[in-house]
C-alpha positions in Angstrom: 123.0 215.0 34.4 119.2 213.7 34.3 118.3 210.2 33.2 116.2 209.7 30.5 114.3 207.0 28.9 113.4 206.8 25.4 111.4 203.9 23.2 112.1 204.3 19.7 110.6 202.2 16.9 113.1 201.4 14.4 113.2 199.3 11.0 115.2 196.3 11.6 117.5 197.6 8.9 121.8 197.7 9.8 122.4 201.7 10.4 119.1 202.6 11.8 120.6 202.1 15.5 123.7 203.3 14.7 122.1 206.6 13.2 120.4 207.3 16.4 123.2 206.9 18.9 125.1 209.0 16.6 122.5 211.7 17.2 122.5 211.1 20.9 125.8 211.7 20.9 125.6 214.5 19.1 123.6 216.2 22.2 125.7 214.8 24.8 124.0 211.7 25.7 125.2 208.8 27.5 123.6 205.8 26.8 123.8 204.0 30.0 121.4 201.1 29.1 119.6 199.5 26.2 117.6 196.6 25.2 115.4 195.3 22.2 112.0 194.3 21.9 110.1 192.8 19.0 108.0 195.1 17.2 105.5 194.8 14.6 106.4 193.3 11.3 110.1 194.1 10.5 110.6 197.0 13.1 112.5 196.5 16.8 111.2 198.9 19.6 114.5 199.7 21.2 114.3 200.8 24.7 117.1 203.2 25.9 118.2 204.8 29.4 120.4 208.1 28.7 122.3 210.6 30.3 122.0 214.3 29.5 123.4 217.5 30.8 120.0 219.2 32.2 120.9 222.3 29.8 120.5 220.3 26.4 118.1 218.4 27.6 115.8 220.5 24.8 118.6 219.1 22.2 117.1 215.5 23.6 113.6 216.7 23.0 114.0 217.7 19.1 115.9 214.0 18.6 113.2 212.3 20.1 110.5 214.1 18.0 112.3 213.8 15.0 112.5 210.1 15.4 108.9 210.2 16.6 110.3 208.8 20.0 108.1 208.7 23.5 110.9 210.0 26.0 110.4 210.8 29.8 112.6 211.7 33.0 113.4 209.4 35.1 115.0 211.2 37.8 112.5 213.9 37.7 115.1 216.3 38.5 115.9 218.3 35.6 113.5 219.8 33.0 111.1 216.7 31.6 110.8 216.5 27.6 107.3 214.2 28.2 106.0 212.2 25.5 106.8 213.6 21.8 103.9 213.8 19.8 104.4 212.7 16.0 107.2 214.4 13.7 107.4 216.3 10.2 107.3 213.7 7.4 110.5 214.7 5.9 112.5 213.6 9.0 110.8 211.0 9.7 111.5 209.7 6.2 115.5 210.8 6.2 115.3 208.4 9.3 113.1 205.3 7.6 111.7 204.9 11.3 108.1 204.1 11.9 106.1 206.4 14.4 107.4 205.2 17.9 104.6 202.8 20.2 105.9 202.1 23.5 104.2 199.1 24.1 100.8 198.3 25.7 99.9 196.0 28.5 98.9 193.4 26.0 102.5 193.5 23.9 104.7 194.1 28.1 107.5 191.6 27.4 111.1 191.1 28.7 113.8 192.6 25.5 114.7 189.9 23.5 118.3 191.1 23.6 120.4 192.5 26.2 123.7 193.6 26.1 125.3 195.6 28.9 128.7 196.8 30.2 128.6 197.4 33.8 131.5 199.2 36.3 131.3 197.9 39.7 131.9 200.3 42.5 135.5 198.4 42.7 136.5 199.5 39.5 136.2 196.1 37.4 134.0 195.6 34.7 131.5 192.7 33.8 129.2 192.1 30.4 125.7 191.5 30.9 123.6 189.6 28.5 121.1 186.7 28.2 122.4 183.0 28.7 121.1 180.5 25.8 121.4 176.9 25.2 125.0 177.6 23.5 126.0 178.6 26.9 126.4 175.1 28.7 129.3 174.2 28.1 130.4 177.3 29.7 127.9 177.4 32.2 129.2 174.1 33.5 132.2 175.5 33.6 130.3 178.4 35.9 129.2 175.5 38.9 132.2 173.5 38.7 134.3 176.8 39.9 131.3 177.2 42.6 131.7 175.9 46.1 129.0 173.5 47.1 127.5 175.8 49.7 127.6 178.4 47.0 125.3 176.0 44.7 123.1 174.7 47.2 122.3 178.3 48.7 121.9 179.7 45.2 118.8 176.7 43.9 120.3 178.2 39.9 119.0 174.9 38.3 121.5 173.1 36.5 123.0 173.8 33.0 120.8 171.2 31.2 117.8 173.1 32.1 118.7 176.4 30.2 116.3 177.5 27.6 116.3 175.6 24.6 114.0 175.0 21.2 113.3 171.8 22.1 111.7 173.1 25.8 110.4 176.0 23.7 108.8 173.6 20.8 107.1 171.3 24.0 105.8 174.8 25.9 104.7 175.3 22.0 102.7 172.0 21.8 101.5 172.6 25.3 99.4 175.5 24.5 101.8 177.2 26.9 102.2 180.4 25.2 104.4 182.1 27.8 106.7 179.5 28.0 106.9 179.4 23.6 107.3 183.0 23.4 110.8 183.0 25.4 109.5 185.4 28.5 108.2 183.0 30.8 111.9 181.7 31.2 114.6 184.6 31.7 118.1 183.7 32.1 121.2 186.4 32.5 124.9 186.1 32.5 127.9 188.0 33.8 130.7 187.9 32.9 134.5 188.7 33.3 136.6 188.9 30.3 135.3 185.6 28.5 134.1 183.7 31.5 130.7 183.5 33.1 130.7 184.7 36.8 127.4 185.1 37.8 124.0 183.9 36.5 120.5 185.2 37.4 116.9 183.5 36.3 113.5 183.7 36.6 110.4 181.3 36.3 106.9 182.5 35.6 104.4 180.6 36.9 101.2 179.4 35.2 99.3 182.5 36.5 101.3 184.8 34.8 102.0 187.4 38.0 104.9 185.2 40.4 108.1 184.5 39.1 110.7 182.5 41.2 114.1 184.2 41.1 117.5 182.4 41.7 121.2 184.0 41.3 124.8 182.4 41.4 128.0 184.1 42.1 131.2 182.4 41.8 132.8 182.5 45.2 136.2 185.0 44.4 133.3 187.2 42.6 131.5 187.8 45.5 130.9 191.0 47.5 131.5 193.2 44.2 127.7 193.7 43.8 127.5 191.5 40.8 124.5 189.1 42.1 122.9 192.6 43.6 123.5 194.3 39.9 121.9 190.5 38.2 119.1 190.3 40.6 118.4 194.9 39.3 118.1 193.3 36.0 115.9 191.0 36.5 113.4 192.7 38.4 113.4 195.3 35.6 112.7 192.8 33.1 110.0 191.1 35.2 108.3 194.1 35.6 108.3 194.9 32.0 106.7 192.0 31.4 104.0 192.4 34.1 104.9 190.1 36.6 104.1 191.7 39.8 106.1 189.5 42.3 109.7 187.8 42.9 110.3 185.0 44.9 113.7 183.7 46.1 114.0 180.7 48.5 117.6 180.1 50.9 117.9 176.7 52.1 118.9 178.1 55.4 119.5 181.4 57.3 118.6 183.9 54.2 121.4 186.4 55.4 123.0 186.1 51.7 120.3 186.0 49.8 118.8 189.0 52.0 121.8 191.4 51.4 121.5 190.5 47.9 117.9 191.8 47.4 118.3 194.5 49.7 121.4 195.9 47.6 118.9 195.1 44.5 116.8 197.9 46.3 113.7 195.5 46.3 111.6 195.3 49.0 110.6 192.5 50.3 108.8 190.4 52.8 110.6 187.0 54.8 108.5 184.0 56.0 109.7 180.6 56.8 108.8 177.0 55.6 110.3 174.7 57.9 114.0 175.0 57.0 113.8 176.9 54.2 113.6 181.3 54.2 110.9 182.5 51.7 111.7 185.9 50.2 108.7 187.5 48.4 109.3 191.0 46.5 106.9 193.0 45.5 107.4 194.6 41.7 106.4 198.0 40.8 105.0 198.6 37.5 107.6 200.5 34.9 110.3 200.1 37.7 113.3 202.6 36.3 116.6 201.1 35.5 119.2 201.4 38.2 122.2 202.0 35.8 
């Protein structure tokens, strides 16, 4: 089984999605992953990581020219479709899809939605997805079942500071574009069943390349690889969006918060500043999904 990543450009039209995993399926693809970015005028570029047996990966090949897809493997271990060049006009209008355009450098941008469910190597599951400003009341929730250690070790800012259109509307005013488009600020949840578990952000700085990273695990969720599988997501979306570094600060020690980004598989460098451990990753550009 090869992984696979497609970008497709779709009409934001009900069915269009739906049409496409169908046809995924159809070839037996997994679809492991997916996110959504904004596309131009009313189309969503939907980016998608799938598995496929290595002998129908030809099968993925036709699907991805008929929707005009760019596709590549990510593995590099079984036979590599490459990048689809444009498709007969009679399937590309059964499909009412657009020509695929995996974005530029200019248009790099974390998804605007995300919505992932994840096995842990212990069996259990968790639901990945962005945290908003509804999410406060349940994010409160979130620190009050933290220990204090757990939220000073962590530095997750408070639930009042979660996104929200009145900090979006200032960054607006501001001329601070980054910060008004909704990528500057990245925020994830996990949860089990209905409750928030873990959290993971990320800040970009004014220069557009460092973003500083913190993650929160609830105490009985720890060790399960959910603040490792957060800190993944991040990174991946970071990258996307062209930042080319992660920092994450511990208070003290760093041994945490070092088995965290290690288990991430980020690489990173340690320095100190006075009581405080200074983790700085370097970020790949188009790092691969994990999942």
């Amino acid at each position: 089984m090869a992984r696979h990543e497609l970008w497709v450009e779709l009409v934001d039209r009900p069915g269009n999605l739906a049409a496409l995993a169908g046809d995924l399926a159809a070839c037996g693809a997994n679809i492991v992953h997916l996110d959504v970015h904004p596309g131009p005028g009313d189309t969503v570029i939907d980016r998608l990581v799938v598995q496929v047996p290595d002998a129908r990966s030809h099968e993925l090949a036709a699907i991805a020219q008929s929707y005009r897809a760019a596709v590549r493997d990510i593995d590099g271990t079984g036979p590599t479709p490459g990048t689809v060049a444009g498709a007969p006009a009679d399937l590309l209008s059964s499909r009412d899809t657009p020509p695929c355009r995996r974005p530029g450098p200019a248009a790099r941008r974390p998804p605007s939605t995300l919505e992932r469910l994840v096995a842990l190597a212990d069996g259990g599951l968790v639901r990945l997805r962005h945290l908003s400003a509804g999410d406060h009341d349940d994010l409160a929730a979130h620190h009050r079942r933290c220990s204090d250690a757990t939220r000073r070790h962590s530095r997750f800012l408070a639930p009042g500071t979660l996104p929200a259109s009145a900090a979006t509307a200032a960054a607006a005013a501001s001329g601070d574009r980054a910060a008004a488009d909704g990528w500057a600020h990245v925020a994830l949840a996990a949860l089990v069943g209905g409750d928030i578990v873990g959290v993971a952000r990320y800040d970009v700085d004014r220069a557009r390349t460092l973003a500083h990273l913190a993650v929160m695990v609830e105490d009985r969720h720890q060790r399960r690889g959910i603040g490792s599988l957060l800190v993944n997501e991040l990174a991946l979306l970071a990258s996307n969006a062209d930042v080319r570094h992660l920092r994450s600060v511990a208070p003290t020690g760093g041994d945490r918060l070092q088995r965290t980004l290690r288990r991430a598989g980020l690489a990173f460098s340690i320095r100190r500043e006075g009581e405080a451990i200074v983790f700085d990753c370097a970020l790949p550009q188009d790092l691969s999904a994990t999942a």
